[in-house]
C-alpha positions, -999 to 999 in steps of 0.1 A, spaced: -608 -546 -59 -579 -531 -78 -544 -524 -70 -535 -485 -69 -513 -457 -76 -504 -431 -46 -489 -404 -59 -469 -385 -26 -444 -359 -17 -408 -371 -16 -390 -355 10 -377 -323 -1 -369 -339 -33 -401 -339 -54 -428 -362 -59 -432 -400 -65 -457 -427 -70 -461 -461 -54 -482 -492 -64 -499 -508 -42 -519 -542 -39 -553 -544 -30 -543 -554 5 -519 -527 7 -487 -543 3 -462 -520 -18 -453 -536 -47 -435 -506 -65 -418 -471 -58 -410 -451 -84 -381 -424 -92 -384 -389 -77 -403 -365 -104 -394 -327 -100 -432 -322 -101 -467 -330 -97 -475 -332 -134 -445 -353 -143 -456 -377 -115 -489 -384 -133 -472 -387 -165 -450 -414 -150 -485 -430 -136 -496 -427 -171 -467 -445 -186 -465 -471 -165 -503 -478 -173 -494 -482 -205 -465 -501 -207 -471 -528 -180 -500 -548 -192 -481 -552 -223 -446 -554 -207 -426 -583 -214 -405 -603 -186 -370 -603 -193 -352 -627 -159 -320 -614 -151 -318 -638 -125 -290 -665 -124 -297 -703 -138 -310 -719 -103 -280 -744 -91 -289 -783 -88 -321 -793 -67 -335 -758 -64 -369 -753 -66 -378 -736 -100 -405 -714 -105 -429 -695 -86 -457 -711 -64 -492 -688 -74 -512 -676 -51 -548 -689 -49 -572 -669 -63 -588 -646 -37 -621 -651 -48 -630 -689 -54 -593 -700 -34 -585 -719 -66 -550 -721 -77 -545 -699 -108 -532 -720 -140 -539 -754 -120 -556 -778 -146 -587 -783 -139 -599 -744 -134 -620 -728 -158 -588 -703 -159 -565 -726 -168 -584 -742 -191 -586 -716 -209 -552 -705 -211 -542 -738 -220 -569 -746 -247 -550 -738 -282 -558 -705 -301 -580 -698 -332 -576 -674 -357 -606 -662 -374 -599 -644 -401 -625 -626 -423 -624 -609 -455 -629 -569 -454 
């Protein structure tokens, strides 16, 4: 299952949208929109933009004997560890890319 957008009335102020997991955990809020159509436009954008969004950490340089990086969850489905060697998921993010090109 799928992660959604709620689109909802701010109070007094407009409309917004939030993200949510499929568990229902927030994970996003977005600005106010004056109106409903704006809303969906925003929903719309962020469609768009976040699956080819890059990451950009803003975060400071960890200090010395911090833990770095984030722990992934396991997978839902088959409790496997995503990106753990030895999953057919990390295998094949970590086996190297072809390029097949072809003439037109």
């Amino acid at each position: 299952m799928a992660g959604m957008f709620e689109l909802f009335n701010a109070e007094g102020s407009g409309f917004r949208f939030r993200i949510t997991a499929p568990d229902g955990t927030v994970m996003a809020v977005s600005r106010c929109f004056p109106d409903k159509q704006s809303a969906v436009d925003g929903i719309r954008a962020v469609r768009e933009y976040a699956g080819m969004g890059h990451i950009t950490d803003l975060c400071p340089a960890p200090s010395a004997g911090a833990v770095t990086g984030p722990v992934p969850p396991p997978d839902h489905r088959t409790g496997a560890t995503p990106g753990r060697p030895g999953t057919r998921r990390a295998q094949a993010l970590t086996r190297p890319r072809t390029r097949i090109i072809t003439a037109a």
